[in-house]
Legacy VTK file of the C-alpha trace (Angstrom):
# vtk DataFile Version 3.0
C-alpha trace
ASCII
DATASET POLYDATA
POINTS 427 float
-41.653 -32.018 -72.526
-39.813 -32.403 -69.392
-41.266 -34.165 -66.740
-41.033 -32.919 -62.905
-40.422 -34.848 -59.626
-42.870 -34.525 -57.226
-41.822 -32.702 -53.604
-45.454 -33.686 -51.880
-49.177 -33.697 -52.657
-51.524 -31.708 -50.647
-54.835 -33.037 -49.627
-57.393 -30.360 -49.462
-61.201 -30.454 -48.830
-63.470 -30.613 -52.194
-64.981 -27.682 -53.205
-68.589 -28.593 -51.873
-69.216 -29.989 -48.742
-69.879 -33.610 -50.111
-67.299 -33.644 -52.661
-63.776 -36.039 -52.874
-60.633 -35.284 -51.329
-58.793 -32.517 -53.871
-54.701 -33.675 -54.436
-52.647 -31.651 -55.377
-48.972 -32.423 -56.315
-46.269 -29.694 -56.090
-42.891 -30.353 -58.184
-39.581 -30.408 -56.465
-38.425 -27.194 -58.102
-41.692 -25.591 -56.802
-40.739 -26.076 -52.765
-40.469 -23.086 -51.331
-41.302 -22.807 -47.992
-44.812 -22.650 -46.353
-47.201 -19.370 -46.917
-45.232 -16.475 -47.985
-41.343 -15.332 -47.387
-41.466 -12.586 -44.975
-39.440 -10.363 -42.095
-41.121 -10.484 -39.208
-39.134 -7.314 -37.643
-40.086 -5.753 -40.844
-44.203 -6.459 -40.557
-43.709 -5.053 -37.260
-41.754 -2.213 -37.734
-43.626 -0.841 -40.786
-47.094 -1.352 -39.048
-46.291 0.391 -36.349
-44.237 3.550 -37.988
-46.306 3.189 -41.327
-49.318 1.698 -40.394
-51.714 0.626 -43.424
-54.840 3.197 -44.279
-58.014 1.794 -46.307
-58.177 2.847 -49.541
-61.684 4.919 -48.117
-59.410 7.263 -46.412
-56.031 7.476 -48.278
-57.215 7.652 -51.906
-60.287 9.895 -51.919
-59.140 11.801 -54.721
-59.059 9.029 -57.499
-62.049 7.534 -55.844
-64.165 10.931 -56.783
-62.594 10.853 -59.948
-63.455 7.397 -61.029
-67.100 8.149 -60.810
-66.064 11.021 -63.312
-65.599 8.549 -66.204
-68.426 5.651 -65.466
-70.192 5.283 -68.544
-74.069 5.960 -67.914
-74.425 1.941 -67.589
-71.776 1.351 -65.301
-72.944 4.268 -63.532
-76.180 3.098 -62.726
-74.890 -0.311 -61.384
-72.176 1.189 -59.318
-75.227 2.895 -57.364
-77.460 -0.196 -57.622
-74.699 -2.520 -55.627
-74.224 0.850 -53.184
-78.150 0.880 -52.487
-78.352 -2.618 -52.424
-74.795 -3.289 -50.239
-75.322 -0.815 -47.823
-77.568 -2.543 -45.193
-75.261 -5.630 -45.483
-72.288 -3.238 -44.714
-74.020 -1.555 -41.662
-74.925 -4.747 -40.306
-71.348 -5.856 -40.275
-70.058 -2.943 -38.540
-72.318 -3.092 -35.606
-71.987 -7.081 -35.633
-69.024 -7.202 -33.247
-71.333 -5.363 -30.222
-74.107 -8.008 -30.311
-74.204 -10.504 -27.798
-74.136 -13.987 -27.808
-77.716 -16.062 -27.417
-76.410 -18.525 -24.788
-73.505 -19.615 -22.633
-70.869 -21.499 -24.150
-70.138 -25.425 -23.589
-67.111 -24.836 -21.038
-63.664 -26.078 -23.201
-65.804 -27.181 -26.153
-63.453 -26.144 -29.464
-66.013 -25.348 -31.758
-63.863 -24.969 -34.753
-65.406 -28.226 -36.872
-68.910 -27.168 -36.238
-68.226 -23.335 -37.792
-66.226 -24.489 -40.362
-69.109 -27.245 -41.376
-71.706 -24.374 -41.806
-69.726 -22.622 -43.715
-69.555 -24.890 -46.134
-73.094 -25.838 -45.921
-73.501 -21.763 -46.581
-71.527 -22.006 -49.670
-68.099 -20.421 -48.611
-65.962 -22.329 -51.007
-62.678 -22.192 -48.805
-62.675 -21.708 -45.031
-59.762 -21.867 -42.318
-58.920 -19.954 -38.773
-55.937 -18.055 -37.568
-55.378 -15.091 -35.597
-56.336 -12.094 -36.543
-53.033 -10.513 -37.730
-53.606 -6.705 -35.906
-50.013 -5.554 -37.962
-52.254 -5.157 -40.991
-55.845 -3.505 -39.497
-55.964 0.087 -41.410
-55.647 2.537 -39.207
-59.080 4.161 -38.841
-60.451 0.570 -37.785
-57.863 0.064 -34.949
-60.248 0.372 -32.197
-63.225 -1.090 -34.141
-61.803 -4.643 -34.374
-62.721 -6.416 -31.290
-61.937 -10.031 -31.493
-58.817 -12.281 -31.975
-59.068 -15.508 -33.799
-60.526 -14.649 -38.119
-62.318 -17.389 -39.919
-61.390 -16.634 -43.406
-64.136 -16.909 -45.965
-64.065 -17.106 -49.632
-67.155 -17.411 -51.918
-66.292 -18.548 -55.737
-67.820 -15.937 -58.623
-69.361 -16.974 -61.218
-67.376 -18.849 -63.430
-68.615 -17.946 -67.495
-69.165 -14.422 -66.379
-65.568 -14.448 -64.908
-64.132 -15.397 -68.062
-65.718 -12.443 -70.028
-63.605 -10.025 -68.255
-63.202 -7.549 -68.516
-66.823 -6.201 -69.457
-70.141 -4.631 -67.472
-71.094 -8.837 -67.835
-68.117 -9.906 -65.415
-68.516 -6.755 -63.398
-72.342 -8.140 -62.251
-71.008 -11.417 -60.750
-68.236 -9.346 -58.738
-71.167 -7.164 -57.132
-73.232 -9.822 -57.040
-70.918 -12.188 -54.955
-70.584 -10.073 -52.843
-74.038 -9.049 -52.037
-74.685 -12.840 -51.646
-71.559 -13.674 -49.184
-72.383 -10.581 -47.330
-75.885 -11.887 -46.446
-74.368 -15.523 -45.692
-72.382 -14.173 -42.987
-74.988 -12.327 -41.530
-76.394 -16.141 -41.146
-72.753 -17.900 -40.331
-72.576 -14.273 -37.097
-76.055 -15.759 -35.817
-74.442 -19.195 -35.764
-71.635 -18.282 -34.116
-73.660 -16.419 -31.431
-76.007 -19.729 -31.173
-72.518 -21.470 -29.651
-72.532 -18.656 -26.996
-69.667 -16.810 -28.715
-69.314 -12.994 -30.413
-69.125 -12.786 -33.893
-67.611 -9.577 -35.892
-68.211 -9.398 -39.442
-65.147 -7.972 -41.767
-67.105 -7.055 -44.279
-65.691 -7.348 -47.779
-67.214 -3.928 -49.431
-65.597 -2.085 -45.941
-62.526 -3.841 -45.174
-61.041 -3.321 -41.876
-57.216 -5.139 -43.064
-56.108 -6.396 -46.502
-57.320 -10.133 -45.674
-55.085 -11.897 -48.076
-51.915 -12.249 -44.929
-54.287 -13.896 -42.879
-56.102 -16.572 -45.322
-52.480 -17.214 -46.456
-51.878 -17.794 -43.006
-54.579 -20.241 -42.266
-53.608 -22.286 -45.462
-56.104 -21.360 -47.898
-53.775 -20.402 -50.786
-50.442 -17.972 -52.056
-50.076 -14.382 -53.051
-49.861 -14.453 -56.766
-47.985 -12.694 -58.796
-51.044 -10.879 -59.762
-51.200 -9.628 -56.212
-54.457 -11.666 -55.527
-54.973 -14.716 -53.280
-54.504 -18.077 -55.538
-56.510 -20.836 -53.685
-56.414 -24.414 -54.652
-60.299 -24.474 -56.719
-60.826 -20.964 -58.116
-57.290 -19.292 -58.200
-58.354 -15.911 -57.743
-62.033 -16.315 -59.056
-63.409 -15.541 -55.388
-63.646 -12.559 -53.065
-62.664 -12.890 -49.563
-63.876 -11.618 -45.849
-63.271 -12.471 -42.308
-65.438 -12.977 -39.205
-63.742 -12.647 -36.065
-64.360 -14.140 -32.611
-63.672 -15.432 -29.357
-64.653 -18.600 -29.586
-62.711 -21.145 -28.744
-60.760 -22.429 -32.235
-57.674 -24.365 -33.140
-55.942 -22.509 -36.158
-54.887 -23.905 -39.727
-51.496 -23.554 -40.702
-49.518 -21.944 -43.650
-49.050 -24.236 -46.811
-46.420 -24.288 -49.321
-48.535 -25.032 -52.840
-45.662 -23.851 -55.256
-47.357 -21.124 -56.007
-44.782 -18.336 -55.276
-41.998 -20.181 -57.700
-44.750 -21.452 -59.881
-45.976 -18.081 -60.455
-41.890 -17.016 -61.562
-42.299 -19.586 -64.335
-46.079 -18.505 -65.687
-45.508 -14.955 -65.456
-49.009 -14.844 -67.939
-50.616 -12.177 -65.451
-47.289 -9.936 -66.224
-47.283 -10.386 -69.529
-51.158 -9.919 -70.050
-51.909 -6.569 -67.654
-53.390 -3.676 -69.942
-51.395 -1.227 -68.034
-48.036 -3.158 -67.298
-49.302 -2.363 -63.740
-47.639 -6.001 -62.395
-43.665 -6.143 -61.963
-41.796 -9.199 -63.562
-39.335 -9.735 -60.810
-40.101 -9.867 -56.619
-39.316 -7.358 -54.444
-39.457 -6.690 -50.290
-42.126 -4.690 -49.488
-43.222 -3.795 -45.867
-41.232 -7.195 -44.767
-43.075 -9.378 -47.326
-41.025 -10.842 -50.689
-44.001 -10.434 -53.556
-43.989 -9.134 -56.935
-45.430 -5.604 -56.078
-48.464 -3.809 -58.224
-48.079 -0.423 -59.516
-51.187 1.102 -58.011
-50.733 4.063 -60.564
-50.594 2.250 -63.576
-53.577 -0.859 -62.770
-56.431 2.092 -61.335
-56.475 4.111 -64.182
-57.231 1.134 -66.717
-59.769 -0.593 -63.753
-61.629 2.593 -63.828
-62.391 3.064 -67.530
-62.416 -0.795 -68.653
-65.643 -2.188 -66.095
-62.842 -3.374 -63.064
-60.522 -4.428 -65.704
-59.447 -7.686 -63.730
-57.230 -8.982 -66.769
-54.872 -10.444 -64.583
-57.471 -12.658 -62.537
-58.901 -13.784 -65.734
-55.495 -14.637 -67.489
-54.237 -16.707 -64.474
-54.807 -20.629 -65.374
-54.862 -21.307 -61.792
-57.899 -18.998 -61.896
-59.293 -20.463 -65.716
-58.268 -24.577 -64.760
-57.983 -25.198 -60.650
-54.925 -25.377 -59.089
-54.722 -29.383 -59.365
-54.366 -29.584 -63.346
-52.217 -26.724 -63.497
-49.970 -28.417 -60.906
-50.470 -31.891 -62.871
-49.414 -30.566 -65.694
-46.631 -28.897 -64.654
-45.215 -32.118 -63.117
-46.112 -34.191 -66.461
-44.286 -31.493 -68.995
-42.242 -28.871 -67.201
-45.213 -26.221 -68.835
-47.854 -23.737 -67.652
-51.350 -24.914 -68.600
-52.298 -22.629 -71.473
-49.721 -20.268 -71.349
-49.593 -18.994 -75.040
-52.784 -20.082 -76.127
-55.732 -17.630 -77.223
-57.918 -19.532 -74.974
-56.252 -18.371 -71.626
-54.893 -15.083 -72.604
-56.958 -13.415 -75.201
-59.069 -10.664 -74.060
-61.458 -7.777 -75.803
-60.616 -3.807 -74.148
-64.000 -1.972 -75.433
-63.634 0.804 -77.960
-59.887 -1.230 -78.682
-60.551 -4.625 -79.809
-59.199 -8.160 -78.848
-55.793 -8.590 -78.058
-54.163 -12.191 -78.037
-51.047 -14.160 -76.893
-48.123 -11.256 -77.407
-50.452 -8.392 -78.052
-51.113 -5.435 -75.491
-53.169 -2.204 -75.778
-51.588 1.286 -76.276
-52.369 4.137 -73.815
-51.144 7.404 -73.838
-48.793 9.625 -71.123
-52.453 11.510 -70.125
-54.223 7.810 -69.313
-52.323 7.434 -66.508
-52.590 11.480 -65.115
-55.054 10.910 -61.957
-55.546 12.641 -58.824
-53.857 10.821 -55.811
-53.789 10.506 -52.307
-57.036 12.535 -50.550
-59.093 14.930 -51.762
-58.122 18.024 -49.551
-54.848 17.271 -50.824
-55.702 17.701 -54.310
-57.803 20.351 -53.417
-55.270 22.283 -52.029
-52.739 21.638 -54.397
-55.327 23.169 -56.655
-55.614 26.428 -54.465
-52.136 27.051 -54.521
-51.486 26.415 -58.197
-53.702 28.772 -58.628
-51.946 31.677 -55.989
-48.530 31.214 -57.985
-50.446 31.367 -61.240
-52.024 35.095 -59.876
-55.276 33.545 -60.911
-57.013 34.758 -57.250
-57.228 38.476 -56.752
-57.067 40.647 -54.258
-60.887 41.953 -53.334
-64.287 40.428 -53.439
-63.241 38.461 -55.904
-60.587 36.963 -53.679
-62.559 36.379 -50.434
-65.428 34.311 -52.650
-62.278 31.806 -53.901
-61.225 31.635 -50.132
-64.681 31.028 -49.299
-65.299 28.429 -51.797
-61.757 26.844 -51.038
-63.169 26.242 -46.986
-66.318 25.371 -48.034
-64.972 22.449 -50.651
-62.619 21.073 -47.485
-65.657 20.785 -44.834
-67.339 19.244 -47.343
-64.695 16.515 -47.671
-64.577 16.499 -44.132
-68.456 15.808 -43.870
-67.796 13.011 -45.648
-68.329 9.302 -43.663
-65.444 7.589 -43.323
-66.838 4.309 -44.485
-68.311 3.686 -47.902
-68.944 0.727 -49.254
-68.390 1.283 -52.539
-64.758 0.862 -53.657
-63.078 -1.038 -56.669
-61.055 -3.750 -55.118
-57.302 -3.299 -55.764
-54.786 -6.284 -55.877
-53.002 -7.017 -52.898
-51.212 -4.299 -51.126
-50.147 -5.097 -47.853
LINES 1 428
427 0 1 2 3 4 5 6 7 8 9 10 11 12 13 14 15 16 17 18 19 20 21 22 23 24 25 26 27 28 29 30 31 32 33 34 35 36 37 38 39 40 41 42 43 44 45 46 47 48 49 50 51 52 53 54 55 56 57 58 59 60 61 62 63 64 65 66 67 68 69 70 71 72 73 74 75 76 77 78 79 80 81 82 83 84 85 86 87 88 89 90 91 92 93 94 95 96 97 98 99 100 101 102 103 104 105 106 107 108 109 110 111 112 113 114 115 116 117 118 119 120 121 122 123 124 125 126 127 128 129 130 131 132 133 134 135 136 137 138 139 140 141 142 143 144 145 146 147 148 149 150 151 152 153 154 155 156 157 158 159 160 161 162 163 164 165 166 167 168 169 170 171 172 173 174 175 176 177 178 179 180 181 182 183 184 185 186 187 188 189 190 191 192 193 194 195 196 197 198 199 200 201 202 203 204 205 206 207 208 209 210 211 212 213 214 215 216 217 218 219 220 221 222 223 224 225 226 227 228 229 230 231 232 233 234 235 236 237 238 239 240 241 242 243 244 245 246 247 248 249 250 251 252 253 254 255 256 257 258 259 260 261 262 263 264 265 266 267 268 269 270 271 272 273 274 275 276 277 278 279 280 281 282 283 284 285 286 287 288 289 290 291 292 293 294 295 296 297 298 299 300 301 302 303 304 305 306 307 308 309 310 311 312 313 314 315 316 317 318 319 320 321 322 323 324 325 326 327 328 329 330 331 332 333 334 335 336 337 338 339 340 341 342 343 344 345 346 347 348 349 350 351 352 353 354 355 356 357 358 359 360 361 362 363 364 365 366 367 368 369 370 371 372 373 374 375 376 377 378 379 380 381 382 383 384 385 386 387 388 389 390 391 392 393 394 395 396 397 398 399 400 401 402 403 404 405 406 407 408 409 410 411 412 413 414 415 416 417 418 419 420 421 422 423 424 425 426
């Protein structure tokens, strides 16, 4: 055991809204440097050359697909949370457009009193920044109204969490969200009641990977797992925003170790089904992060109920981010690392896999469509003219036909739908 000296302890609110002051202590080989390494010139100049698309828009094609291999019981949850979701999610996006129920107090900063009912709400972790426009997707440019975000995360269930990945975990992720989503509908009313407008960001229709922005207003650290690691849950939470114009003071960036931290652990890495997570950081769009492989983590979240290995594997995530950090200070070691505890998991139809042991997939696994669906579709077409597989004739004109007919009907689709499987972190 080798024991750590201690950089600085952090002094976060409890969890609950009654509960002790949380310390933290970070090790001296931990320091980094507050919120995340980044290029500023770089955020800029990829957002505005290469600006971000939602998943709803750019990957349409594996989003058809994964409905393709629900098993009837994930099936008919999938369109339980979409019936059940769907008013929450059309509430949100008309939110922004309602007006506020009285004047405001002239120069009263109102920040305490939203961030106090948010926490009598439940939201386990709440702070304010601007809302970072560099990272709105591209179809909700001229949606988002409002400039200052109050980031909000609500904690999942904790036993169900830990039974990832299985239909069992997969009820408290739809189910947190349904519940947060009809919180904020309460915390928008609030925020109205002050005299100000209040946008919801919903989390089943994002309008911006939120992760930048709670960094930003101190709420945790990209993992290496590409998810937000906050001081009580890790990444055992799922995030949204509510933007407004009220009048706010913002939270700033903190430096909890996480980013060298994470180096050391590496668990996440080590544990992903489909070695989806990379080992070493790279720069991508101006940010330093270790960077997912979207092709290798959708097709094993599709199949395997969300998958979600790498939340459950992180101990930041299974302990809190204060004994993790303890212990790393008292023995130079990650809390768990190694142990079946931590990183044992069960794949269905594959068995359990411990400390050291990974499943095996084949090369046809990981063949899914990508990008958007007329894509695919057209790909399709032309395969199909250099294979001589469309004739000339009637024949002919009825695959034409049916070729224009399949892209309006991709067109008719809404641009919006609330029902997506929430990827790691790519911004």
């Amino acid at each position: 055991m080798i024991a750590k000296k201690v950089s600085h302890v952090l002094k976060r609110p409890g969890l609950r809204k009654d509960d002790p002051t949380y310390e933290i202590p970070v090790a001296e080989d931990l320091v980094t440097e507050p919120g995340i390494p980044q290029n500023p010139t770089d955020v800029d100049f990829y957002s505005r050359q290469y600006p971000l698309e939602s998943q709803n828009i750019a990957y349409t094609a594996d989003r058809a697909w994964v409905w393709t291999v629900y098993s009837p019981e994930e099936e008919e949850s999938h369109l339980e949370h979409e019936r059940l979701q769907a008013p929450l999610v059309n509430a949100a996006s008309v939110s922004g457009d309602i007006q506020p129920t009285v004047k405001p107090t002239p120069g009263k900063n109102v920040t305490e009193e939203i961030k106090t009912m948010a926490r009598e709400l439940g939201f386990g972790e709440v702070g304010v920044t601007r809302y970072d426009k560099r990272y709105t997707f591209q179809y909700k440019k001229k949606w988002v109204h409002y400039e200052h975000a109050v980031c909000l995360a609500f904690e999942q269930d904790y036993e169900r969490t830990q039974a990832i990945p299985s239909s069992f975990a997969e009820y408290t992720h739809f189910g947190t969200y349904r519940t947060m989503s009809q919180l904020a509908l309460i915390l928008a009313d609030y925020i109205r009641s002050l005299g100000y407008h209040a946008q919801i960001h919903s989390p089943n229709d994002n309008s911006a990977p939120y992760i930048p922005m709670f960094v930003a207003a101190g709420l945790g650290q990209l993992g290496a797992n590409g998810q937000l690691l906050s001081p009580h849950f890790g990444s055992r939470a799922r995030l949204m925003i509510i933007t407004t114009d009220a009048l706010l003071t913002y939270d700033k960036p903190v430096d909890y170790g996480i980013h060298k931290f994470c180096q050391v652990c590496q668990v996440c890495v080590n544990r992903c089904p489909g070695r989806a997570l990379m080992r070493d950081k790279v720069w991508w769009r101006g940010v330093e992060k270790n960077k997912l492989v979207y092709e290798r983590c959708r097709p094993v979240m599709a199949r395997y109920s969300g998958c979600g290995v790498c939340m459950k594997v992180c101990p930041v995530q299974k302990y809190g981010m204060k004994p993790v950090m303890e212990h790393y200070v008292e023995t130079g070691a990650v809390l768990g690392k190694g142990t079946h505890e931590l990183e044992g998991y069960n794949i269905e139809g594959k068995g359990y896999f411990g400390p050291g042991e990974l499943p095996h997939f084949n090369h046809d696994f990981f063949e899914i469509p990508h990008g958007r669906s007329e894509d695919v579709l057209f790909e399709e077409f032309k395969q199909k003219l250099q294979n001589a597989e469309i004739p000339d004739g009637p024949a002919g004109d009825q695959a034409l036909r049916d070729f224009k007919k399949g892209v309006e009907d991709i067109l008719a689709r809404p641009d919006s739908d609330s029902m997506f499987a929430v990827m790691p972190e790519e911004a």
